[in-house]
Each structure stands twice: as C-alpha cells, then as structure tokens.
C-alpha positions as CSV (number, residue, x, y, z in Angstrom):
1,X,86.0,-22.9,55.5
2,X,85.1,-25.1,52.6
3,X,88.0,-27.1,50.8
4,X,89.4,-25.5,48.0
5,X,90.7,-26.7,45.1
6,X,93.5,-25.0,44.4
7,X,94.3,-26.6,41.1
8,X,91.1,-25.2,39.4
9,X,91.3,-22.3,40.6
10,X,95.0,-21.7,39.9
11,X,94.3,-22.6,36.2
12,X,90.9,-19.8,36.4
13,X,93.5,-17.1,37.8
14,X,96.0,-17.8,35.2
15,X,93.8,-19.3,32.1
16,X,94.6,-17.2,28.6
17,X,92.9,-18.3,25.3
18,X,95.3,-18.6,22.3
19,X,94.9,-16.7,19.6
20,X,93.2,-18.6,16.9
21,X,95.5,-17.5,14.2
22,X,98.3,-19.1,16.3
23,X,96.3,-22.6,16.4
24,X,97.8,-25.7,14.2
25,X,97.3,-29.3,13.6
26,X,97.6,-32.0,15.8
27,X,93.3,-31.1,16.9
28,X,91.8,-33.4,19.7
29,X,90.9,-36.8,18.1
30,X,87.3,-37.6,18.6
31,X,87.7,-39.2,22.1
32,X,89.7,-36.9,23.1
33,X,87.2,-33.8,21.9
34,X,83.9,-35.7,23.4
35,X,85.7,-35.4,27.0
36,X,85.9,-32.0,26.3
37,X,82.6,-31.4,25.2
38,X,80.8,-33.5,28.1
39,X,82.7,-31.4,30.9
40,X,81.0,-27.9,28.6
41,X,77.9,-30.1,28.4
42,X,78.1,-29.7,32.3
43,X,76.9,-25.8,32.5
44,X,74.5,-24.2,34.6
45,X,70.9,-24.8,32.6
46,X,67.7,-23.4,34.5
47,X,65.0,-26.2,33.7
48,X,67.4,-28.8,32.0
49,X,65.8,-27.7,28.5
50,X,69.5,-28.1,26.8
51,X,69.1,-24.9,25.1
52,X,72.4,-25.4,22.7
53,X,73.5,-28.0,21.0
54,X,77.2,-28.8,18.9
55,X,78.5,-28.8,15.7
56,X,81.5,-30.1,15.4
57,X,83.5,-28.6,12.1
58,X,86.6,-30.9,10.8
59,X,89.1,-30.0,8.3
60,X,86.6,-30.8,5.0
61,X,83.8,-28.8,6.9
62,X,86.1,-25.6,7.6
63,X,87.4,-25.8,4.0
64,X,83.8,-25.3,2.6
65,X,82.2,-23.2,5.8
66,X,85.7,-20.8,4.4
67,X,84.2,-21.0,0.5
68,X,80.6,-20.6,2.1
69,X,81.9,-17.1,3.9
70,X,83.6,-15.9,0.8
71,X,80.1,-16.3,-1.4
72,X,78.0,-15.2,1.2
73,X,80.5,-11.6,1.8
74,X,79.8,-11.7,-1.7
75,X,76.1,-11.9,-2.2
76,X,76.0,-9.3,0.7
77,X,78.5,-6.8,-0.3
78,X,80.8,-6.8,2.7
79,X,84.0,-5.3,2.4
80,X,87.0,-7.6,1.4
81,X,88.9,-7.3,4.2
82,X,86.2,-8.1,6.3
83,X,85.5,-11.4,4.3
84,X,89.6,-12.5,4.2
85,X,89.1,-12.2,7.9
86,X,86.7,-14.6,8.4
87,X,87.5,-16.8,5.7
88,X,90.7,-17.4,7.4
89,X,89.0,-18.2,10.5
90,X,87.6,-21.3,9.0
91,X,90.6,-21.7,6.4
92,X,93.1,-21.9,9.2
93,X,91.6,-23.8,11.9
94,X,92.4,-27.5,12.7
95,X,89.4,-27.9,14.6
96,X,85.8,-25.8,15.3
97,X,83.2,-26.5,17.4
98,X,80.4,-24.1,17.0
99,X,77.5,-23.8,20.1
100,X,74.0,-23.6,18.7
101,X,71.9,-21.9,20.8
102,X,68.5,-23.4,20.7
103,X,65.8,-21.9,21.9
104,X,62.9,-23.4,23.5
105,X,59.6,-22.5,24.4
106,X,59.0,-22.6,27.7
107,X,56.7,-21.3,30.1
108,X,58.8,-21.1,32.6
109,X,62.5,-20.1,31.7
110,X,63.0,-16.9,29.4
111,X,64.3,-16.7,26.3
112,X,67.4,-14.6,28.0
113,X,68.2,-17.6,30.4
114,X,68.7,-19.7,27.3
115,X,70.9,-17.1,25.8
116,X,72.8,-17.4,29.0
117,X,73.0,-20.9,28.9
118,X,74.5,-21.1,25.6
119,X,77.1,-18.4,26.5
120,X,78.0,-20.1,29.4
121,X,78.7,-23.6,27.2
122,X,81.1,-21.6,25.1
123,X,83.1,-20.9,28.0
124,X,82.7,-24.4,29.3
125,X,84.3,-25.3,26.2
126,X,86.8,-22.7,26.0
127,X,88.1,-23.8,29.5
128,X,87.8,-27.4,29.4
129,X,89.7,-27.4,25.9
130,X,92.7,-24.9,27.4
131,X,92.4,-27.5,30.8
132,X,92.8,-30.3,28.4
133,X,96.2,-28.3,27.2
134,X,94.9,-27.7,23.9
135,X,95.3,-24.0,22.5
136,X,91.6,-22.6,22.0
137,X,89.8,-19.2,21.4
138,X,86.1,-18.2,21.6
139,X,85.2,-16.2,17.7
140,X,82.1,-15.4,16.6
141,X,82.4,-12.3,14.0
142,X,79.6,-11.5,11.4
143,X,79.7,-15.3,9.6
144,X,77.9,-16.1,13.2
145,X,75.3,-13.6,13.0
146,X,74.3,-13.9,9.4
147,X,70.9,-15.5,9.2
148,X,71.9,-16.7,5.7
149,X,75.2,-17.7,6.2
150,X,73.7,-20.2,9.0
151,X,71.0,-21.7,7.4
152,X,73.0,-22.7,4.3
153,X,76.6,-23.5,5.8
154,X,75.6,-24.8,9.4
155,X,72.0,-25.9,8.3
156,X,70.5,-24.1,11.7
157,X,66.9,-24.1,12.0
158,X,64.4,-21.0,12.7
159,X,64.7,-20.9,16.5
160,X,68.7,-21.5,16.4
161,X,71.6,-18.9,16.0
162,X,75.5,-19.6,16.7
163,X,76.9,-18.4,19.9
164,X,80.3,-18.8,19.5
165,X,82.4,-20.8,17.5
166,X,85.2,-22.7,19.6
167,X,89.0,-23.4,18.0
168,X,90.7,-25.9,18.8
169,X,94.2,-27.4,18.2
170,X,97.9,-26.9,19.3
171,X,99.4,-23.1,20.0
172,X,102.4,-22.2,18.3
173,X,103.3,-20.2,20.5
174,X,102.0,-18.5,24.0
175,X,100.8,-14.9,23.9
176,X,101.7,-12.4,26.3
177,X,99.6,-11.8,29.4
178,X,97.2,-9.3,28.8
179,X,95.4,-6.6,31.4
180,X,92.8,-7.9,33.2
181,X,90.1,-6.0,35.2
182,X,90.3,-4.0,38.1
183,X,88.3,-5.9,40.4
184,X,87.8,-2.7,43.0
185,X,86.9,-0.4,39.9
186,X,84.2,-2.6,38.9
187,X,82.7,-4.2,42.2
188,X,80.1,-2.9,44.2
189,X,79.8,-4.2,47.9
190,X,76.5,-4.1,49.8
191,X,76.0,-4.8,53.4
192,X,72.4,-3.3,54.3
C-alpha cells in the first residue's frame, strides 16, 4: 500500500467553496496570493505549453470590470437582472483572479487538452485558495463568454477566452453541506 496523506485527502472529502456573495475584505496580500497561484500553476499540462495564464483583478480593477459589465449588458440588450447579477460579481468581490485560457498551436496536443488544462488551473486555484483558509468560489457567467466584454475589459487576445474567474477573500459565514454524487450511480467498473 502506498502512504497516504490523510490531510489532503481529508480536506478533498470535505472541501466546499463559499459562496461568492458571502466573500469580504481582508483578500490575500500579494505574497500570500502568489503562493496560491504557484501551487494552481502546478496542474497537469500535456506538453508543458502553459496553455492559461492569470489576471489578477484588485479592488480598482473589479470597480471598472463592474462599470465595463453594465455597458456591455447594455450595448447587447441583456436583461437587467441578468446584468445586476454580474455586475455584483465584480462590485462585491475583494479579490478575482481570472484563468486565461491560451491556446497554442501545437502539433501535437489538441486544442481540447488545452481546454482541459485551463479547467484544471481553476480548480487548482479554487482548492489551493480554500487550503490556504481563504473563502473562494469558481464563477464564470456570460461576462466570461462575451467576446466583447473580454477584449475590452480583460484586454484578451484572439486565441484567449476566460475559463473561470476565481474569488477570493474571507467568508462570512459557512454554507451548509450540500448533496454530493452518488458514486455507485455514476461509476462503471470493468474487469475484462
């Protein structure tokens, strides 16, 4: 039997995000947030092409990505609630990191592998921030898939797109344990 760490994979078995809405200030400092982001920097990446990259959103940068959603649900005629909803993502935030995936042409790794990289960073970051005893939740919503709204808020080039955007500060309080899967209902064992 290998040695297990019981630690890690107590905290995997018992690891909730926190509701973003219930994140406040104090954030990581900068020290504090580059640990954090060199253990997510540490994910699984076919070909070491670094397909991602990180933005790093403070307090002045969440205050005009928020102004940036509000024109942008304007220009596009989304519905208001939609655009309260993710203004308020930025608004109220003490902290955002967003992952960039970056894809890059390769002979050799796929386009989807690169995707999967990048997902894989956002939970990296996710779980490292939550492991560091901050309070952190994975969003995306339609800020993050609007070609528009990422070129001219997050400055994101051609062959970029936002995989997640990662809050960060301190929860005010813990939510409730949630249902989790049922690992026999969604398994499949083969032996031949």
């Amino acid at each position: 039997m290998p040695d297990a760490n019981h630690a890690v994979l107590d905290f995997l078995h018992t690891r909730r995000s926190r509701p973003a809405k219930l994140l406040q200030e104090p954030a990581p400092d900068r020290d504090a947030l580059k640990l954090i982001l060199t253990a997510a920097a540490r994910t699984p990446d076919h070909g070491k092409l670094e397909p991602w990259r990180f933005i790093v959103l403070e307090r002045a940068a969440l205050k005009r990505l928020a102004l940036a959603v509000d024109h942008c649900g304007a220009q596009t005629g989304r519905a208001a609630e939609d655009v309260e909803k993710a203004r308020k993502q930025f608004s109220d935030s003490p902290l955002c990191v967003a992952i960039v995936e970056v894809q890059k042409p390769s002979e050799k790794i796929p386009a989807i592998e690169q995707t999967y990289s990048a997902g894989a960073v956002c939970l990296a970051l996710l779980n490292a921030a939550l492991a560091s005893g901050w309070g952190a939740n994975w969003l995306s919503g339609w800020p993050a898939h609007d070609n528009g709204f990422c070129g001219n808020a997050l400055s994101l080039a051609e062959n970029e797109r936002v995989a997640g955007f990662i809050h960060i500060g301190t929860a005010s309080a813990l939510p409730p344990e949630r249902p989790r899967p049922d690992i026999d209902a969604i398994t499949t064992w083969l032996d031949t």
